[in-house]
N, C-alpha and C positions, 0 to 999 in steps of 0.2 A: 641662474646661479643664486642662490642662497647667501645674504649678506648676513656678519655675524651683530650682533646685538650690537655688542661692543668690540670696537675694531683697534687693536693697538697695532700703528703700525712703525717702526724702528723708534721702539720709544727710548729714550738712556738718560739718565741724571750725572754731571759732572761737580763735583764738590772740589772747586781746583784743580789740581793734579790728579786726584781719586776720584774713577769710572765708577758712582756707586749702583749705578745699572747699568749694566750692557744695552747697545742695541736690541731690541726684542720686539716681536711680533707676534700675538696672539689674537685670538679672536673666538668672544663667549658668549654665548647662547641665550636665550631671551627665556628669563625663568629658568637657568642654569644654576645649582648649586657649584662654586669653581672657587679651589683652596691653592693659595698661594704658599707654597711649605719648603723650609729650609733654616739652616741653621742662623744662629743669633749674629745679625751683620751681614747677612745675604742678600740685602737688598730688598728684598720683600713687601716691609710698609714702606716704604722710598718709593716703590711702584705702586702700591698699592695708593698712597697721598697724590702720585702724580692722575690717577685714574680721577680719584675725589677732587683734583684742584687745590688741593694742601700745599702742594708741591710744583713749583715751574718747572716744566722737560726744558733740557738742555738741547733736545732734540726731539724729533718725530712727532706725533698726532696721536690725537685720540678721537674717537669717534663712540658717539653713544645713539643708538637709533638712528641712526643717518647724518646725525649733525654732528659736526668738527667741534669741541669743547675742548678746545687743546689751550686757548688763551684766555675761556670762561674763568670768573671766579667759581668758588666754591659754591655760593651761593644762588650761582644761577646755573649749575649743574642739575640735571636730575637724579642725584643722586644726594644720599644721607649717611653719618657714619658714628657705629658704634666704637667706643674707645675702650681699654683692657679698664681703666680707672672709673667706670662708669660715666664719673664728670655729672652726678648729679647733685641737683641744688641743696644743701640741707635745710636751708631757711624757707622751703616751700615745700606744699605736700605733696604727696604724689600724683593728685591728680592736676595740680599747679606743673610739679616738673614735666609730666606731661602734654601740658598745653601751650608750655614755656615758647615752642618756634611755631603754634598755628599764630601768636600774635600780630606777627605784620600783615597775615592775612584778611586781618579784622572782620571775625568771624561775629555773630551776632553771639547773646551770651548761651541759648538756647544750641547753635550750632559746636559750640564749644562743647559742651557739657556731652553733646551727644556725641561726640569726637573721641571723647576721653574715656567714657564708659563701652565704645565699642571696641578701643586699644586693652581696656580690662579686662573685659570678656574674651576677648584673644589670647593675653598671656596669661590668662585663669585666675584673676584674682580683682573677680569682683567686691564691690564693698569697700577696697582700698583708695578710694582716692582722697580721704579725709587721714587719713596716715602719715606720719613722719617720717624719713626716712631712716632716723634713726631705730624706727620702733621692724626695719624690715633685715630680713637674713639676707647673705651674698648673694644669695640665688633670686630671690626677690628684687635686689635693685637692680641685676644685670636683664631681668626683665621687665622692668621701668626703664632703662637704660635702651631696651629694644622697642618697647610701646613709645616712648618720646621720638625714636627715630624714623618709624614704622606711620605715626598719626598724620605725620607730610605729605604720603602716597609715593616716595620717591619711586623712577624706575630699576635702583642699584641700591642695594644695602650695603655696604661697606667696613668692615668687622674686624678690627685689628686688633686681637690676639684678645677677643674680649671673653673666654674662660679660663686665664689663666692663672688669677687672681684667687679662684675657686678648688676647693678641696677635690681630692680624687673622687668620692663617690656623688657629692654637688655637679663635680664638673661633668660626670655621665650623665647622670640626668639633664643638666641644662644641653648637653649634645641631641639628645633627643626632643625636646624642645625647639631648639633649634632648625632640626630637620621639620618637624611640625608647623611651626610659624613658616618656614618657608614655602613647604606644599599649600600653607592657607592661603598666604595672600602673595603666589605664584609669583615673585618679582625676582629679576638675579640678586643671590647673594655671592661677595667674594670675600672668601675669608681670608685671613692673614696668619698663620699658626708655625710652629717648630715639633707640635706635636703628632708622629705620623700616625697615630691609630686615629685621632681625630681628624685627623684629614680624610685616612680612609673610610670611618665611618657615615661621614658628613656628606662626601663629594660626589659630585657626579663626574666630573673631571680635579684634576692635578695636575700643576705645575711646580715641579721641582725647581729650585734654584741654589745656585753655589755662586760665592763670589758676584756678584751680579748679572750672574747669566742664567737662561731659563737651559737646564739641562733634558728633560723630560717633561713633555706635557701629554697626559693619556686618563685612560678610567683608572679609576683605586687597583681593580684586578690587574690589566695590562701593568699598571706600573710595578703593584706586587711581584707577579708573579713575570713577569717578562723586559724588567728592566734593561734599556739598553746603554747604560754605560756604569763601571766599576763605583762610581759618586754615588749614582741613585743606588746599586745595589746594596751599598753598605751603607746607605741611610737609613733607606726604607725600611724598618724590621732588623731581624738575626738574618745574619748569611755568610753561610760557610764558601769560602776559595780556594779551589785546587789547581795546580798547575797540574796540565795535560798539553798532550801531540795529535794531531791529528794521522789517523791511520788509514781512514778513508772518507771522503765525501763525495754525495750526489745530492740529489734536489731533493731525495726522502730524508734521507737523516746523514749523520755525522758518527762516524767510529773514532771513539778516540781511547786514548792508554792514558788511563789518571793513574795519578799517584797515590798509593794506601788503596785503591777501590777495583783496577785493574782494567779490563773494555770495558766501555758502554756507547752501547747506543741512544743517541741523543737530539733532538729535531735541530734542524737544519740553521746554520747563525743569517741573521743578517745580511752580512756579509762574505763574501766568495772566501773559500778553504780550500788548500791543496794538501795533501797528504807528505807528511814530517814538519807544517806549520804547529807554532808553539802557544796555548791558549790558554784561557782561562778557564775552570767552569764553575760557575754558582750554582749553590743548591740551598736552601731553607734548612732549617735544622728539622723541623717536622716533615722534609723527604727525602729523610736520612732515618731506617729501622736499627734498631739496638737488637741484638739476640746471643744469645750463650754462643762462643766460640767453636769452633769446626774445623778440624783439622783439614789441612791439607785449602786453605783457605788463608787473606789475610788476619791476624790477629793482631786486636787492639788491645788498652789497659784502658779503665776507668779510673780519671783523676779526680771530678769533681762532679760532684751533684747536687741542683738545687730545687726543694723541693715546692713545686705553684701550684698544690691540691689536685687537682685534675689533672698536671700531668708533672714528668719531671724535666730538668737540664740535664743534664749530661755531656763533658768536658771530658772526650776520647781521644787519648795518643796512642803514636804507634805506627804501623803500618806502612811506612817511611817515609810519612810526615813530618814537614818541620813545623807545623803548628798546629794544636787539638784541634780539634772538630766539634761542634758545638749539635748537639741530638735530643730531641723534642722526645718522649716517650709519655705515651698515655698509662696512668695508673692504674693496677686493677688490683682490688683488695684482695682478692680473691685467690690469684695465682705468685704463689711466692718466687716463683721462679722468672717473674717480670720487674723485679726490684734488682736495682745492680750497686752494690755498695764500693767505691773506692779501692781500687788494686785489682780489681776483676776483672778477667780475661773476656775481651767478647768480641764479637764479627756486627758488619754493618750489612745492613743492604739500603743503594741508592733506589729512588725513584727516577729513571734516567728521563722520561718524560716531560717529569718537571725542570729537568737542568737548563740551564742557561750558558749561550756560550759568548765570553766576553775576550777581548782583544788580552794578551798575556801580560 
């Protein structure tokens, strides 16, 4: 049997009367990229500080490489933690803020120096360690912020919500960075985010949470594309909900009567279906096609359109919907008859393969 790196087992935090963790059990991988994501007050860094030692469990264990750290301080954990505020010194340089926790190691000065210069050469900015930190941009101290964390060898990096602080197109770039310094120096990192594109571009695995409970834990695509319950699907991304019946089921697929779309056939749920059960089914807005309307088919109206360069929204009623449908459409300059403006009559086609089938 394969033990996990880090074994959380029925971990929970009680804040009084307020459960701010569920009992929970996970277990991540050694040199796993693994994001903690959910909404603001989910519990999230709560778990995440009990991992670190930030935080006393009201309950359960932790386990990091085979040892029990459930009742360790923080500081004799092996583990190190970057914060969303950096929390770097301003009265030191950079390569002082960087050195700042080798000191109780009482490193020689020679071992120091060379400690600090190989943390710079890592997040690419050598030359810097005679620098202020005033004289460096967002992106710059969040990686001093990561070299400070990183120079200890910890076997857990720990990362609560530390690009949030950063501009949209800063905060891409430091994602990819971040993916980078991980594959370098191969150690697990667990992030702490509310942001889902950064979790999915970051992750190797997710764990979703709501309320203090871990709802979904899987890869970015499984949880994209195959979420199993109505929370994760309408977190994760756009996602359109139809009520449907089930008309037929067997182990290949699932026939069912949506509503505005008509049959389709759809892979198989989870869970056991009989035929005139009442369901759900999610679908993505990009596997849902837009096209000029066709008689003798449902027809839709176009209420709203938003235009993201590459492709557009599209906000379709109609079809005896009680709520638009929300439709991904790729632009093409080229064919004018792929632009659909507001009040225009059109027909949809689902991709049923991608649908999802959720309890009603």
């Amino acid at each position: 049997m394969t033990w996990p790196f880090i074994d959380i087992q029925g971990l929970e935090k009680r804040f009084g009367a307020v459960r701010a963790v569920q009992p929970c059990d996970l277990g991540i991988g050694s040199g796993e990229f693994f994001s903690l994501l959910g909404p603001s007050g989910c519990g999230k860094t709560t778990l995440l500080r009990m991992i670190g030692g930030l935080e006393s469990p009201s309950g359960g264990k932790v386990f990091i490489d085979g040892s029990d750290v459930t009742r360790l301080p923080a500081h004799r954990r092996p583990t190190n933690m970057v914060f969303q505020s950096y929390a770097i010194f301003p009265h030191l340089t950079v390569g002082e803020n960087i050195a700042y926790g080798l000191a109780r190691r009482r490193p020689t000065p020679a071992e120091r120096d060379a400690a600090v210069q190989r943390m710079l050469e890592l997040i690419h900015l050598p030359g810097f360690a005679d620098r202020r930190p005033d004289q460096l941009s967002g992106g710059q101290l969040q990686r001093v912020a990561l070299a400070r964390a990183l120079v200890l060898k910890p076997k857990v990096l720990l990362l609560d919500e530390p690009l949030a602080a950063l501009d949209k197109k800063l905060r891409e770039n430091m994602q990819l960075e971040l993916r980078r310094l991980q594959r370098e120096v191969g150690i697990t990192f667990i992030l702490v985010t509310h942001d889902q594109e950064e979790a999915l571009t970051l992750s190797d695995r997710i764990a979703v949470m709501q309320e203090g409970r871990v709802l979904q834990c899987s890869s970015p695509r499984e949880l994209y594309e195959r979420p199993t319950s109505h929370a994760v699907a309408a977190f994760v991304g756009e996602m359109n909900f139809l009520p449907a019946r089930v008309t037929r089921a067997n182990g290949n697929s699932v026939l069912l009567e949506v509503a505005g779309l008509g049959p389709l056939a759809v892979p198989p749920a989870a869970c056991a279906l009989a035929a005139g059960d009442a369901v759900t089914l999610a679908l993505r807005p990009e596997r849902l096609a837009i096209r000029p309307a066709r008689e003798g088919q449902p027809i839709f109206e176009v209420r709203e359109s938003t235009y993201f360069g590459n492709r557009t929204l599209y906000q379709v009623a109609g079809g005896g919907l009680a709520e638009p449908l929300a439709v991904f459409h790729a632009n093409d300059l080229e064919r004018a008859d792929a632009v659909f403006e507001p009040g225009v009559r059109v027909g949809l086609t689902a991709d049923a393969a991608a649908a999802v089938i959720l309890p009603a």
